[in-house]
N, C-alpha and C positions, 0 to 999 in steps of 0.2 A: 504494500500500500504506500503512494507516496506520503512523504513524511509532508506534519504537519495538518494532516488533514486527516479528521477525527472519524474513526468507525461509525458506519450506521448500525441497526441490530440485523440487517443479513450479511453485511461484510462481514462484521467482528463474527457471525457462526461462523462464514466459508474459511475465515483464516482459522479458526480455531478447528476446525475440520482437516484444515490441511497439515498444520502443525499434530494431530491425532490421529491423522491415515496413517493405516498399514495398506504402502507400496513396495511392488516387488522392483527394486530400482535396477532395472537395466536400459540399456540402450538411448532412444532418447529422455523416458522417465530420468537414469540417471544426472543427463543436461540440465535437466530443469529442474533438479531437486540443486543440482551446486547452484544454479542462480538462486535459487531461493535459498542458499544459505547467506546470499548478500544481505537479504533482508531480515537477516538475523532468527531465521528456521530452523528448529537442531533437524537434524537428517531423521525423517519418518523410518518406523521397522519395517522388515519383510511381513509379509505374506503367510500367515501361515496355517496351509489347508485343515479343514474341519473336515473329519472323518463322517461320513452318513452314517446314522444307526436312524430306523424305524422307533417314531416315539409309538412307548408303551399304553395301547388303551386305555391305561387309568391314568396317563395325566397327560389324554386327547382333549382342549379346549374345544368350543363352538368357535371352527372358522366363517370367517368373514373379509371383504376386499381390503387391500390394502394398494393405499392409491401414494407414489412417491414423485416430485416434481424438482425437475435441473433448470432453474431460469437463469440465461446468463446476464450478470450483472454490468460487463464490459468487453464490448468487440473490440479483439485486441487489436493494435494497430502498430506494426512493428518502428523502433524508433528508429532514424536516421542515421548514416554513418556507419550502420553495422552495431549498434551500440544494442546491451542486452537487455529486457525488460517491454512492455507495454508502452509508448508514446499516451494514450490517454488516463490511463491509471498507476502506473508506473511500478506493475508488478510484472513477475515474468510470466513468459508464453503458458507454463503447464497449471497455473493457477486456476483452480477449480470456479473463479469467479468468470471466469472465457469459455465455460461453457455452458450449452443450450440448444440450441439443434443441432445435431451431428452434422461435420463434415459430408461431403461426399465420396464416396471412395475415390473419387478422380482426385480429389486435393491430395493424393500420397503418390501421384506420380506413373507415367504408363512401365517404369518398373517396377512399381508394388514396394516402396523402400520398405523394408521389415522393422526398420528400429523408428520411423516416426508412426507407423502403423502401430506398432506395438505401445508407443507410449501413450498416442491416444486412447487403445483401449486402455490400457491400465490407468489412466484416469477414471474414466466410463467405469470400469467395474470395479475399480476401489470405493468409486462415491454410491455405485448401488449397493454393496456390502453394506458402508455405514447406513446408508439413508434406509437399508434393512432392518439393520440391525435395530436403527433408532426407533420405527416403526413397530419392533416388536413381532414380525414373522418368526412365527416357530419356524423351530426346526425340525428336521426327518419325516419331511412331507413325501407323502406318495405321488403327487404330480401339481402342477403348477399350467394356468391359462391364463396368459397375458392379454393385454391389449396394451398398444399403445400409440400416443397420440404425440405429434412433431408440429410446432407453430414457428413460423419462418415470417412471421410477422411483414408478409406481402403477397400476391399475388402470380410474382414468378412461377414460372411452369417449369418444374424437374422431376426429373428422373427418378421414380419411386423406390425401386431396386441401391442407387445409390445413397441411400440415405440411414436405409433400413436394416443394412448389413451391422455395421458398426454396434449400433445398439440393441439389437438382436444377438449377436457373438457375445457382448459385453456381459447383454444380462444371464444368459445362458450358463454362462462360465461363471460368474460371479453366485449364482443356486448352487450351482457344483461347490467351490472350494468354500463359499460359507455354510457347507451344509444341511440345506432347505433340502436338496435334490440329490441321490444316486447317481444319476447322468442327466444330460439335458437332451437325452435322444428323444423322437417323434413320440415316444410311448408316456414322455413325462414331462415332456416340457413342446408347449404349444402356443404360437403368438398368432395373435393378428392384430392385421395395421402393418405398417403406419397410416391410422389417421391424418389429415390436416385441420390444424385448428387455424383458418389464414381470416383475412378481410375478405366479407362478403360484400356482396353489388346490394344486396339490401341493406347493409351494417357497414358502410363503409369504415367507421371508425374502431369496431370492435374489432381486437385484436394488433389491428394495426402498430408496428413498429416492435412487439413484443417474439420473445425470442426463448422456446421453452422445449423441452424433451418432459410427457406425463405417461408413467407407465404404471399401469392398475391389474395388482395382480387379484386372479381368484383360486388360490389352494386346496388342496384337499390331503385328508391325510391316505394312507397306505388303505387298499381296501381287505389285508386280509395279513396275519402274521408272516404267510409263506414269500412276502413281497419284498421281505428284508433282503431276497435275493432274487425277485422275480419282475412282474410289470405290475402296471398301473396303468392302464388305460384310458385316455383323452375323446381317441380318436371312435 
């Protein structure tokens, strides 16, 4: 955060989220974790996986949706000169406050670079782990139906498929290593969407200029003891 200029109460969470993720710091993640030690961040922990176990029928809660939302607070806008950090907010590039709607997979290049791909997800799915965890999703679910919805806050016409991937892998993987999910294969883990949430020709102003990733899950638990190594069906 540029100095001088006092936290509101969604910044002071996103920095406080950041300074309290566990990321698994490789590749570009690692880039952007040393910039953020300029701004005086200790270095975030690894990663580290939750083993699936099926919860036990007698301490099965009544599920219910659990709706979590990434609204970015600042499009980053790189500074001049090569120099490292945000030009408008004067944080660096991996700061949880720059995101909001997913990239397109085309922003990583017609090589596919592995290490800026990979940092973005591991944004992406280190902040659904917390925004999980915060929410209070049990654990050792038998499958998981998502929706979700991406607001790009205009009327631009793109490409659905680019959009969708990112936060789809993200969330997928992120069920798996915090434990919600066994696998995120088709038998337990099932999305749809992306939705648009954009400006309508009736509503021209709702919406407009807002910038959000909302993804609303509906869980279920395991339908039978023998699933601790078996399915759970969606479909």
């Amino acid at each position: 955060m540029a100095e001088g200029r006092p936290l509101d109460v969604d910044e002071a969470t996103e920095v406080a989220r950041i300074e309290g993720d566990d990321v698994v710091p490789s590749g570009a993640a690692q880039r952007a974790l040393a910039r953020g030690q300029k701004f005086g961040r200790p270095q975030p922990k690894e990663v580290a996986a939750v083993a699936w176990k099926p919860c036990p029928p007698e301490e099965r809660v009544p599920l219910s949706e659990v709706r979590i939302r990434k609204t970015r607070q600042c499009h980053f806008k790189a500074k001049e000169g090569g120099k490292r950090g945000c030009a408008r907010c004067g944080e660096n590039k991996g700061w949880l406050g720059h995101l909001g709607a997913p990239k397109s997979v085309n922003a990583f290049g017609s090589s596919a670079n592995p290490h800026a791909y990979q940092g973005d997800k591991e944004r992406w799915q280190n902040w659904i782990i917390e925004a999980l965890e915060e929410a209070g999703l049990p654990k050792g679910l038998g499958s998981v139906y998502a929706q979700i919805t991406i607001c790009f806050g205009d009327r631009t016409k793109r490409d659905q498929g680019n959009f969708r991937a990112m936060v789809e892998k993200a969330l997928g993987d992120a069920l798996q290593l915090g434990g919600w999910l066994k696998e995120d294969d088709w038998d337990r883990f099932v999305v749809d969407g992306p939705y648009r949430a954009d400006p309508l020709s009736a509503e021209p102003q709702r919406f407009k200029g807002e910038n959000w990733t909302e993804i609303v899950l509906f869980p279920e638990w395991p339908r039978d003891p023998a699933e601790s190594a078996g399915q759970a069906s969606l479909l």
